[in-house]
C-alpha positions, 0 to 999 in steps of 0.5 A, spaced: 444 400 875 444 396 881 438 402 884 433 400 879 428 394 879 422 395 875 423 398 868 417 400 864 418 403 857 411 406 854 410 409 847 405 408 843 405 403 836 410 406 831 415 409 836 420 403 836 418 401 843 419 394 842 426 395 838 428 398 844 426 394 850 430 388 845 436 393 845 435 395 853 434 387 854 441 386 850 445 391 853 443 390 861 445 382 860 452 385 858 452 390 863 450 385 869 452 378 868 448 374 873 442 378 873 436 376 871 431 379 868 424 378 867 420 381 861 413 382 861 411 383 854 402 384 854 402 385 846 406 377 846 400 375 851 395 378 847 398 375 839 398 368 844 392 369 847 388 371 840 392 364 837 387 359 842 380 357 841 374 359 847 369 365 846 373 370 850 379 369 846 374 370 839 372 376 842 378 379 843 380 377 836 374 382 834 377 387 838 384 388 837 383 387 829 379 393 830 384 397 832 380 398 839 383 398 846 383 391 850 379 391 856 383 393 863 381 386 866 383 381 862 390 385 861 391 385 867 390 378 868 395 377 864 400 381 868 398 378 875 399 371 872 405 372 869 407 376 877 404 370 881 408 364 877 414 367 876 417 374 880 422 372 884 424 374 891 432 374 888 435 380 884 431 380 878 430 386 874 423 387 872 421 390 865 414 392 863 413 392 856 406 395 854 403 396 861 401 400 864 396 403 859 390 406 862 389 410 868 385 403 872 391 399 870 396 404 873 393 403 880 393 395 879 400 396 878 400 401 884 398 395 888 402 390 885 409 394 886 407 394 894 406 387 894 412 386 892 415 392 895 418 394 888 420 401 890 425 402 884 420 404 878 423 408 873 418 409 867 422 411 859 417 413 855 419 413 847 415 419 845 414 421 838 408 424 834 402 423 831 404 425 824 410 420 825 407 414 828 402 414 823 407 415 817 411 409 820 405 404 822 403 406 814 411 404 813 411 397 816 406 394 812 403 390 817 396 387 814 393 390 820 396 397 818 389 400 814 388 407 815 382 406 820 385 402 825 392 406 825 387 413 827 383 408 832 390 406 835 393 414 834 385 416 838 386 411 843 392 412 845 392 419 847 385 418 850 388 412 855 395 412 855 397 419 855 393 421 861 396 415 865 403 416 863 401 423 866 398 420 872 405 416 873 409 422 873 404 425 878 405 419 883 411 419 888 414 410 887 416 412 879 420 416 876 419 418 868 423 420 863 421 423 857 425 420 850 425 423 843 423 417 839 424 421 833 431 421 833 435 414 829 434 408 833 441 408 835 440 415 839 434 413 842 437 407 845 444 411 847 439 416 851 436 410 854 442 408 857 444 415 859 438 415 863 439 410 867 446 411 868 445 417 871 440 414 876 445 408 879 450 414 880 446 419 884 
């Protein structure tokens, strides 16, 4: 898996995509002793970010607990931030959890590959459907799992992140993979890997 060195896995609340980075995660530090990586999580900012005291901070609570979109700016601040203080110049493997998720922060992410001449992006993108993700965030039983938040999410996301995955596809630096979220986790994993697999042996 030595031609890849930006990983970003998409889909939408519900689809386990955060199970599978973990598992992604587990799996590449066995497989490539030695390398290492750096995950950027933008829901982890975003749970530390809410945490703190400060205005902005007290409007951003009052926007995710709605079930509404952050705003691109203060996302990709997140992103460029954590780039800035701790991208490497040595091997490391970069794998973006949650961003990009408008067609604004894709073209953000455009420049800061360049940047950092990243040439290697490959997208997963675990997809599953809108009935399915709303029986599984109803399943979860999160507080923040009410009826009217999870259609916000379902609406938003279909409005925002799935023209950006389009536009991703559309754009010659990544390479996107359609996975089957629906299938059992492990299978989903097992098809991750199969993908990537493939790539370091063209």
């Amino acid at each position: 898996m030595n031609d890849i060195d930006t990983i970003i896995v998409m889909g939408r609340s519900g689809s386990g995509k955060g199970t599978q980075v973990a598992l992604l995660k587990d799996y590449l530090t066995k497989t490539l002793p030695g390398t290492e990586l750096f995950h950027f999580e933008s829901g982890q900012h975003f749970r530390s970010f809410i945490k703190e005291d400060g205005y902005t901070n007290e409007l951003m609570r009052d926007i995710l607990g709605s079930g509404n979109l952050a705003p691109d700016f203060i996302t990709e601040w997140f992103l460029v931030n954590a780039l800035v203080n701790r991208l490497k110049k040595d091997d490391q493997i970069l794998i973006l959890d949650g961003f990009p998720r408008t067609v604004n922060q894709a073209m953000t992410l455009d420049s800061a590959m360049a940047y950092y001449q990243r040439s290697k992006v490959v997208v997963i993108n675990v997809a599953v459907s809108d009935d399915v993700a709303r029986e599984r965030m109803k399943g979860r039983g999160r507080a923040d799992d009410q009826d009217d938040v999870i259609e916000r999410r379902i609406e938003w996301y279909n409005e925002n992140v799935v023209p950006t995955i389009d536009y991703l596809k559309n754009h010659d630096l990544y390479t996107v993979y359609d996975i089957d979220g629906e299938q059992s986790v492990e299978g989903v994993h097992a098809a991750i890997i199969e993908v990537l697999s493939s790539l370091n042996n063209n």
